[in-house]
C-alpha positions as CSV (number, residue, x, y, z in Angstrom):
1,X,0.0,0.0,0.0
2,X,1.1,3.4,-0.1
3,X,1.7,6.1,1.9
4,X,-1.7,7.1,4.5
5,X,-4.4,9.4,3.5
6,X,-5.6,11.8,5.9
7,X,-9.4,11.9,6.0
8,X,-11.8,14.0,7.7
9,X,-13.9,10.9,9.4
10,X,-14.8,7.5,9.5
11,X,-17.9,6.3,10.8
12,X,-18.8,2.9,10.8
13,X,-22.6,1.9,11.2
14,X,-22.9,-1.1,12.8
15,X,-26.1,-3.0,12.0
16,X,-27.6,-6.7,13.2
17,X,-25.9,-8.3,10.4
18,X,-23.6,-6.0,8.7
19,X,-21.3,-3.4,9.2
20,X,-20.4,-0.6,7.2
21,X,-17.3,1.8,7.4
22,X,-17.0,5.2,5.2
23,X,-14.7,8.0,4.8
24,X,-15.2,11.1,4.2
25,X,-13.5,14.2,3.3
26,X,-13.8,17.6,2.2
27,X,-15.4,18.8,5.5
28,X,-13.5,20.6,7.7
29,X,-12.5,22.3,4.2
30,X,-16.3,23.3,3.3
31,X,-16.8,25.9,1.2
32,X,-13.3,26.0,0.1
33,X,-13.2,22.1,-1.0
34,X,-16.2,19.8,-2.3
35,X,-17.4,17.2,0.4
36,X,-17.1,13.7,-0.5
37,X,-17.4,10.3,0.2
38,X,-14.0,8.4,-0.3
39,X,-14.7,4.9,0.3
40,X,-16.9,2.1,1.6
41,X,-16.0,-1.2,2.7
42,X,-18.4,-3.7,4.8
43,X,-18.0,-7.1,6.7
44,X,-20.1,-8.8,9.0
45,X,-21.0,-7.6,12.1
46,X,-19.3,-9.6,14.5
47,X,-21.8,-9.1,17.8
48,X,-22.2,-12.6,18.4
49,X,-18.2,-13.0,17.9
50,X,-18.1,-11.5,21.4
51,X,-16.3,-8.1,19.6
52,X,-17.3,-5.6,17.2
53,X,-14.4,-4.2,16.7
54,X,-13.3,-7.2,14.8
55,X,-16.4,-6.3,12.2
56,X,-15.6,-2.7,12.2
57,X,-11.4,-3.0,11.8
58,X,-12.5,-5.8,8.5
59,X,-14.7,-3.1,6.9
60,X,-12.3,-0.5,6.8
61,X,-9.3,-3.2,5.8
62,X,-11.8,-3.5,2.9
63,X,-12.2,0.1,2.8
64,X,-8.6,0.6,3.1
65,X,-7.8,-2.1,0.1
66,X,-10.4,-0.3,-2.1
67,X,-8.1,2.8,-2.2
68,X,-4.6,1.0,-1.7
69,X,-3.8,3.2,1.4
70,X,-4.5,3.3,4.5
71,X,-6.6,5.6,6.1
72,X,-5.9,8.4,9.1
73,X,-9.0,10.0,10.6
74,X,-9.1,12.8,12.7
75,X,-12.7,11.7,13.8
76,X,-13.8,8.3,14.1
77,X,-17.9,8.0,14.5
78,X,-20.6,5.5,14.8
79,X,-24.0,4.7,14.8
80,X,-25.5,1.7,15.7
81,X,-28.9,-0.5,15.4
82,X,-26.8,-3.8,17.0
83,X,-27.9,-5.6,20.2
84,X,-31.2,-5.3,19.2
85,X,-31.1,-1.2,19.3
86,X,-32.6,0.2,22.7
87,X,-35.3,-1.8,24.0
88,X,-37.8,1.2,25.8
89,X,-41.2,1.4,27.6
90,X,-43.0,4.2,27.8
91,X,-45.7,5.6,30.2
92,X,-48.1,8.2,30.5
93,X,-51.2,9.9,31.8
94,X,-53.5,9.5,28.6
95,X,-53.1,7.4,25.4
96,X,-53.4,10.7,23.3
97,X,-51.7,12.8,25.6
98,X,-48.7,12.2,27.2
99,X,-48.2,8.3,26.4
100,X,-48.6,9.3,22.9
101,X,-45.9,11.8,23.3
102,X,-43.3,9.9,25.3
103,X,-43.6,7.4,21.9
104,X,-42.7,9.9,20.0
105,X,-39.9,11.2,22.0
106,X,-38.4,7.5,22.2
107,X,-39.4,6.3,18.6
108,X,-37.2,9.8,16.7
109,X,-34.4,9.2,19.3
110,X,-34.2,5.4,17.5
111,X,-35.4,3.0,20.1
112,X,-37.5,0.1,19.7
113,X,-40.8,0.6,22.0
114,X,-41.5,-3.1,23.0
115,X,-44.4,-1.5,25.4
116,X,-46.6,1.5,26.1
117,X,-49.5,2.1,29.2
118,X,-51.9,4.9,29.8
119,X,-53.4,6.4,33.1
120,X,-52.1,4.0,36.2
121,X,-49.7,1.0,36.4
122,X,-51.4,-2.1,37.0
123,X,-49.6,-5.3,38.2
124,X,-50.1,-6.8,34.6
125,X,-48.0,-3.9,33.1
126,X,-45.1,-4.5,35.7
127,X,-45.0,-8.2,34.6
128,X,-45.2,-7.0,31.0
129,X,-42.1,-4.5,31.9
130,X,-39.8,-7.0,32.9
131,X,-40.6,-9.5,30.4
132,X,-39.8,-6.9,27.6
133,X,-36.6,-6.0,29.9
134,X,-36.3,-3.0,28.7
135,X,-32.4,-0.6,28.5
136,X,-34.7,2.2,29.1
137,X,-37.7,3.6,30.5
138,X,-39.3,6.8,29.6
139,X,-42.2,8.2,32.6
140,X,-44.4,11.0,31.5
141,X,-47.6,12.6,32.7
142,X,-49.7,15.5,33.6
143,X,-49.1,18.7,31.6
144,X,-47.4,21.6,33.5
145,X,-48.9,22.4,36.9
146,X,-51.6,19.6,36.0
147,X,-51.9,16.0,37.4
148,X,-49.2,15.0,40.0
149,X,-51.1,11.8,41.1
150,X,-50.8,9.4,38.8
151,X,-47.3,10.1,37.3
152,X,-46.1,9.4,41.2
153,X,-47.9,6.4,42.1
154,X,-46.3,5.4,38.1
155,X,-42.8,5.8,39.6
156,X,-43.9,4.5,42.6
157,X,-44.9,1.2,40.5
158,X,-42.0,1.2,38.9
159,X,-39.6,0.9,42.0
160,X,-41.2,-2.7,42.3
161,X,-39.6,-3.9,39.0
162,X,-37.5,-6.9,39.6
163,X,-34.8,-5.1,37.1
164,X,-33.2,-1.4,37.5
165,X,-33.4,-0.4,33.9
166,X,-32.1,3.8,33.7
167,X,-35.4,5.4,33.6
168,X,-35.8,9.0,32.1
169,X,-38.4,11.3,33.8
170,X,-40.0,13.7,31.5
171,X,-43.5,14.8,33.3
172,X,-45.0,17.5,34.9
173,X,-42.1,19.3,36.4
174,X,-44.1,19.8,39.5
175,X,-43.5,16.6,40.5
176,X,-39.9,16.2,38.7
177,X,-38.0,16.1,42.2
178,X,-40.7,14.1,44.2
179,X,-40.0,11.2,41.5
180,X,-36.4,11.1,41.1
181,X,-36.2,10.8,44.8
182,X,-38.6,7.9,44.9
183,X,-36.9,6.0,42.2
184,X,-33.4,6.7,43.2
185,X,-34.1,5.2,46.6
186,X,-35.1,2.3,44.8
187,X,-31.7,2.1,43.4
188,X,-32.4,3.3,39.6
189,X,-30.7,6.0,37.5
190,X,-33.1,8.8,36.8
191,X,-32.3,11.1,34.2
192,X,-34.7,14.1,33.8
193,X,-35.7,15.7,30.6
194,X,-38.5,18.7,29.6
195,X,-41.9,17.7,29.9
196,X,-42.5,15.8,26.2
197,X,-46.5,17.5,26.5
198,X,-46.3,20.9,29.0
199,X,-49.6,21.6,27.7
200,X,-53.1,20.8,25.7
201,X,-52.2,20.0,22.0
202,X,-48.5,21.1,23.0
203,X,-45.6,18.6,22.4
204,X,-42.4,19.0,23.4
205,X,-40.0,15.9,22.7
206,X,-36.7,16.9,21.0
207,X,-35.1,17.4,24.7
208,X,-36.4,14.2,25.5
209,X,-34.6,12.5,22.1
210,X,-31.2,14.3,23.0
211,X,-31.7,12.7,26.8
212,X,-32.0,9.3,24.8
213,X,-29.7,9.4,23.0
214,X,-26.9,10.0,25.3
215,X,-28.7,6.6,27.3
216,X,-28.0,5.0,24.2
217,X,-24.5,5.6,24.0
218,X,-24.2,4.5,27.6
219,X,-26.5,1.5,27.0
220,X,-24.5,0.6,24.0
221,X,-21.0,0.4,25.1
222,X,-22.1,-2.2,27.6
223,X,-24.2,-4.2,25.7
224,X,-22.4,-8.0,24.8
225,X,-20.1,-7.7,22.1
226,X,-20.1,-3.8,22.3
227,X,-17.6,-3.2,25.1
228,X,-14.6,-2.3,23.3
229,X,-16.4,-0.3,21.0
230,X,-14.6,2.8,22.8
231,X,-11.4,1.9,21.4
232,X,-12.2,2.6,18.0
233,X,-14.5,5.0,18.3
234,X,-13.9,8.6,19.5
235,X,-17.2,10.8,19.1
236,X,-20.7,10.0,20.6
237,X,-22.6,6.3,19.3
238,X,-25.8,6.9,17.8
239,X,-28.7,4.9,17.0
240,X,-29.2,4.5,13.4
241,X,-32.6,5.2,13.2
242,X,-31.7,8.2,15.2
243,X,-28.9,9.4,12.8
244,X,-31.5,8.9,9.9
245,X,-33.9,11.6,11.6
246,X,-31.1,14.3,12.4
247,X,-29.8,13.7,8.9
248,X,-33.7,14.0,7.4
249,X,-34.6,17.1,9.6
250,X,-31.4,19.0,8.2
251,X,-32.2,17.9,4.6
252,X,-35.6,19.2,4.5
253,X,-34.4,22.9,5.9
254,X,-32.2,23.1,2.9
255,X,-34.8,21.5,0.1
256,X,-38.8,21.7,2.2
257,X,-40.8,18.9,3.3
258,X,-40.1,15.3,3.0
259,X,-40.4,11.7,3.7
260,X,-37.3,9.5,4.0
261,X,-37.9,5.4,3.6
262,X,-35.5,2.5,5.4
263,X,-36.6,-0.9,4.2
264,X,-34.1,-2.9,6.4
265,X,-33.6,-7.1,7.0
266,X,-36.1,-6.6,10.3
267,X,-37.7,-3.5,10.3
268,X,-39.4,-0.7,8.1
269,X,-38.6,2.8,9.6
270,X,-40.0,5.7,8.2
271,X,-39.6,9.4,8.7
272,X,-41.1,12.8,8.4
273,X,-40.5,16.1,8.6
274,X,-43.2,18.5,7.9
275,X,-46.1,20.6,9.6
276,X,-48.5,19.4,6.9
277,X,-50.7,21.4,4.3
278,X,-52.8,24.2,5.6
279,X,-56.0,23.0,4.5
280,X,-55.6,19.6,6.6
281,X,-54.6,21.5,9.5
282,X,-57.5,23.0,10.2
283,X,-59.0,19.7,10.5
284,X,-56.6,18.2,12.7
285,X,-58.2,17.1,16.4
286,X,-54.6,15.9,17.7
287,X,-50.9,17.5,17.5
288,X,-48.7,15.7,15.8
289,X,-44.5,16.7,15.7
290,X,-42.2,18.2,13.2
291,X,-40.5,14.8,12.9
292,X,-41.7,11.9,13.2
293,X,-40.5,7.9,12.9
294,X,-42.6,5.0,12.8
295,X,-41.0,1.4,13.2
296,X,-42.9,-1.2,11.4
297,X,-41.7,-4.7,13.5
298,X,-43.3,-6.9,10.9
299,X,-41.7,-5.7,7.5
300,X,-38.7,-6.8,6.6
301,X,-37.2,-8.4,3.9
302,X,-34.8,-11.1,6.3
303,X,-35.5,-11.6,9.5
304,X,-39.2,-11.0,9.4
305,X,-39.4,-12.2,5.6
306,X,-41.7,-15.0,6.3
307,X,-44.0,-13.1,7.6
308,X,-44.6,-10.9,4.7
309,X,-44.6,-13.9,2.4
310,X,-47.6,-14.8,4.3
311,X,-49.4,-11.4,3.7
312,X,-48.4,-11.1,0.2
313,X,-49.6,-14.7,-0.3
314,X,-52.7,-13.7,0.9
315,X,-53.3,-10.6,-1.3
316,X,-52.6,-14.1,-4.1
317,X,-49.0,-12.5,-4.8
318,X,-46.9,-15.3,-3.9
319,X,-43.3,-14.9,-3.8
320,X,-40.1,-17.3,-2.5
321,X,-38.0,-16.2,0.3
322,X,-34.9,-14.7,-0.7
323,X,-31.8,-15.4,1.0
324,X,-30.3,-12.2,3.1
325,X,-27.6,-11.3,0.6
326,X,-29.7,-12.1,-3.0
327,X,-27.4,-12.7,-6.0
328,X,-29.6,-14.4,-9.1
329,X,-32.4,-12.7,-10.7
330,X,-34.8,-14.6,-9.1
331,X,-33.6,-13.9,-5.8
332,X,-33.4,-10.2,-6.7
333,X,-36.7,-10.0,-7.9
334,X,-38.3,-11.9,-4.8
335,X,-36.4,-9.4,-2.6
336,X,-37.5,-6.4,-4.5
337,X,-41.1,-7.7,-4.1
338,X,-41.3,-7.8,-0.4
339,X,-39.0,-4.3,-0.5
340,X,-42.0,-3.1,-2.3
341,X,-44.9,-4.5,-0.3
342,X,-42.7,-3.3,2.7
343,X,-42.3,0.3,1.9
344,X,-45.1,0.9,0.2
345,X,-47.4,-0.6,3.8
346,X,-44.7,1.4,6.0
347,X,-45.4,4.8,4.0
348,X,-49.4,4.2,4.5
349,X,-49.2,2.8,8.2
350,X,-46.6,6.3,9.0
351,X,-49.8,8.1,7.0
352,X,-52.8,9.7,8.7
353,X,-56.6,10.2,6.9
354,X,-59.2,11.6,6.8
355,X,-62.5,10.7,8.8
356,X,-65.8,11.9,8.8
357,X,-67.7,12.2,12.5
358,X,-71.5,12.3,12.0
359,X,-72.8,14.9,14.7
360,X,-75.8,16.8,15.3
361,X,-75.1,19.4,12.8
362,X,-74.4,17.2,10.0
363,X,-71.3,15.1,8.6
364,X,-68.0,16.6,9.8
365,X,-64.6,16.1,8.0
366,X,-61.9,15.9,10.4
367,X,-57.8,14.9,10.4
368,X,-56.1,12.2,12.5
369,X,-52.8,11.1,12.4
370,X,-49.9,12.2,10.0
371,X,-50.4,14.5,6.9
372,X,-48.2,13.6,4.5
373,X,-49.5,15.6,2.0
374,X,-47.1,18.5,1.6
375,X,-43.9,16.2,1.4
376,X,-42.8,17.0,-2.2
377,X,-39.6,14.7,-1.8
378,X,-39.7,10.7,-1.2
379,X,-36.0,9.1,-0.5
380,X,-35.3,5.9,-0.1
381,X,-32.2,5.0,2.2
382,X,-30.6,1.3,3.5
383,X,-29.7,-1.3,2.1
384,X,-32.6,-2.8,0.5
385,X,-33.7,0.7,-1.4
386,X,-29.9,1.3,-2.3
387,X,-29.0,-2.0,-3.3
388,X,-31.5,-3.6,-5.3
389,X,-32.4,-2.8,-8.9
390,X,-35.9,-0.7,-8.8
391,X,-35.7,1.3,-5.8
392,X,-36.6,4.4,-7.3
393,X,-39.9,3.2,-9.1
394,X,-41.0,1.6,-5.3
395,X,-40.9,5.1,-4.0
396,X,-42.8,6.3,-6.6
397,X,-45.4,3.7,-5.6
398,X,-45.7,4.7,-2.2
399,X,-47.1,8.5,-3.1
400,X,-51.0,8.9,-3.2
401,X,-52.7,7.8,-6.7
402,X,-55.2,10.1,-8.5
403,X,-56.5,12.3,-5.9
404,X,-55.0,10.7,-2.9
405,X,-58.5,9.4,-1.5
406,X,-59.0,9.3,2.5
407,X,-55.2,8.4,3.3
408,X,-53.1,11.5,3.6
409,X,-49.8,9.9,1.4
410,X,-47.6,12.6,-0.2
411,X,-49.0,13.5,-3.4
412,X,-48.5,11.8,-6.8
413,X,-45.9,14.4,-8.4
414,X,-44.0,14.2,-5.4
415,X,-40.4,13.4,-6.4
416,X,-38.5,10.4,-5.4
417,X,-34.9,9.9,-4.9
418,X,-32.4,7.4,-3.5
419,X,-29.6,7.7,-1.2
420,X,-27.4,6.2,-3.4
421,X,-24.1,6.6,-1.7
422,X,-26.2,4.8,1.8
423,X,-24.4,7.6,3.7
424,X,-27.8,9.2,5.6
425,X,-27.1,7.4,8.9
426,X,-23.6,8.8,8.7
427,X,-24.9,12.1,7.8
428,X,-26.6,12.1,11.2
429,X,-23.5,11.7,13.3
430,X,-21.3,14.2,10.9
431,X,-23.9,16.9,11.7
432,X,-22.8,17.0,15.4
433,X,-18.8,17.6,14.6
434,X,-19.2,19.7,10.9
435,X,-20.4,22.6,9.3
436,X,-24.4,21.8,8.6
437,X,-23.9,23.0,5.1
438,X,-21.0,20.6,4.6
439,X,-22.8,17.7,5.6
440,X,-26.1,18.7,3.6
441,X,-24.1,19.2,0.2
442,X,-23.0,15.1,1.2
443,X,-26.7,14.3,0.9
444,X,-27.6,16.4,-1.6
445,X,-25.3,14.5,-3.8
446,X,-26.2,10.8,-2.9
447,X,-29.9,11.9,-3.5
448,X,-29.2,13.7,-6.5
449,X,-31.2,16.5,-5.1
């Protein structure tokens, strides 16, 4: 090889199966130089080996074989969706309230919600929360200066768990002190965050995602295989799903609204940033947040592959399982079926509609859920999307047809691009070490946008 190259950053993203290293350059330079990716290289995750590292250092050897040098970083990132991401539960006062906003606050900081309650704990959700055994649980409840009862006898509840997950407090502030105490005397690690709903059709929840994320990091350097992870990695850890949203909510200040698609081996993630249109605004009855990710457990085109065999078999479209790394045409084209049936079901699960309430007065129109209908950009990112033949003519399939009907999808001219370089995820982590500009022009270019 010959002599090193000097990069501005490596970040390695670290998936279940795979793990992917990429350098970049042309950052700390930015506007003077163009930002650019310099390489990829990918090997195996190797979790189960008892070490990433060993994943990580093969990718860039890979990496570093690609461009016959090796490579000297000055930053060395990473996100990460191994060791099964962060397993959270999440409580609040009311389902459309506060328990719907502590989901929110988990789900765009990346974690897997694996279970969610409503008004008071009851035995059966304590059993529930230590069969999930969750890394992390979020308590929420009452607005500000509104209910103190129930958000206390939660914690309260909680302090009988036979596990001492870290538990992140982010209720009515009233009470903020009252609860730590409680469930620090029980011997868990409370860390406190902005209430996620201070008031009536208020949310508040980015605080709550940055509190999140830095469990994450925590959570992830411990987790089996993950230890030594330090070692090669010198800025914060990220979830992926996490990174995506960072990377998605800079995009669309630099290019407007949009949706951003990750058809992955066991889930389907899918993002938005966007307010909505005006007109279905005025029909809305709940709040919903800038950004928002949904996490579809039972799309994916691996590990949850038989599953959607099932449903597609059922709609009569029956399709062979493809292997988690297809290489012949029919393999391809299996895999690019179920990436098809996956993102196109993600994008109208992630969607609200429209609903008519029949009242006194006559029919009324009204809004729920998420209006997609002002996102005038679809991009697909991960591996499936990226990799396989097609990608771009399944987003176009997942924007509304004719005149959109009751389901608020983004509309039919909307355009679609792919993240061709896969770099989104390490967008995300960039954004917290370079110029925003910089990192944007990196995405612009995979997207083609």
């Amino acid at each position: 090889m010959s002599a090193a190259r000097p990069v501005d950053a490596l970040v390695a993203e670290i998936g279940s199966t795979t793990t992917v290293v990429s350098a970049f350059g042309g950052l700390s330079e930015f506007p003077a130089a163009t930002p650019r990716l310099g390489g990829q290289g990918g090997a195996a995750t190797s979790g189960a080996a008892g070490d990433v590292t060993i994943g990580v250092g093969a990718a860039r050897a890979q990496l570093e074989a690609a461009l016959g040098a090796p490579v000297e970083p000055e930053l060395t990132l990473a996100t990460s969706s191994a060791a099964g991401g962060l397993r959270m539960t999440v409580h609040g006062l009311t389902q459309r309230m506060t328990a719907m906003a502590a989901r929110e606050a988990a789900l765009g900081a990346g974690a897997v919600v694996k279970y969610q309650t409503a008004g008071r704990l009851r035995p059966h959700d304590l059993r529930e929360i230590d069969a999930v055994k969750p890394n992390l649980i979020l308590l929420a409840g009452g607005v500000e200066g509104g209910d103190c009862d129930t958000v206390l006898f939660n914690a309260g509840e909680l302090a009988k768990l036979a596990a001492r997950p870290n538990v992140v407090y982010a209720g009515n502030s009233v009470v903020c002190s009252d609860a730590q105490e409680l469930l620090e005397r029980a011997g868990f690690k409370v860390k406190l965050a902005s209430n996620v709903y201070p008031a009536v059709d208020e949310l508040d929840i980015v605080p709550a995602r940055h509190v999140i994320h830095d469990a994450f990091e925590e959570h992830i350097t411990h987790a089996p295989g993950m230890e030594r992870i330090g070692e090669v990695v010198n800025g914060k850890i990220l979830p992926t799903p996490g990174a995506v949203l960072i990377a998605a909510e800079r995009l669309a200040e630099d290019v407007g609204d949009l949706v951003v698609i990750d058809v992955g081996g066991a889930t389907t993630d899918v993002h938005s940033i966007t307010d909505g249109s005006p007109e279905i605004a005025a029909l809305m009855i709940e709040p919903q947040p800038h950004s928002k990710r949904t996490v579809e457990g039972d799309l994916g085109t691996y590990v949850c592959a038989p599953h959607v065999v099932e449903m597609l078999a059922a709609q009569e479209r029956p399709v062979h399982l493809p292997p988690a790394l297809p290489r012949t045409q029919e393999e391809i084209a299996a895999a690019l079926t179920l990436t098809h049936f996956a993102a196109v079901t993600g994008v109208q699960r992630h969607a609200g509609q429209l609903a008519h309430l029949y009242t006194p007065t006559g029919r009324q129109t009204v809004a729920r859920g998420r209006d997609l209908t002002a996102c005038r950009l679809v991009i697909g990112t991960g591996g499936a999307l990226t990799r396989l033949p097609g990608g771009e003519a399944v987003l176009a399939d997942v924007r509304a047809k004719g005149g959109g009907g009751e389901r608020l999808l983004p509309p039919p001219d909307a355009h679609a691009a792919l993240d061709r370089d896969y770099i989104f995820a390490c967008c995300g982590a960039l954004l917290r070490h370079f110029a925003p500009e910089a990192v944007t022009a990196l995405m612009r270019s995979s997207a083609g946008i």
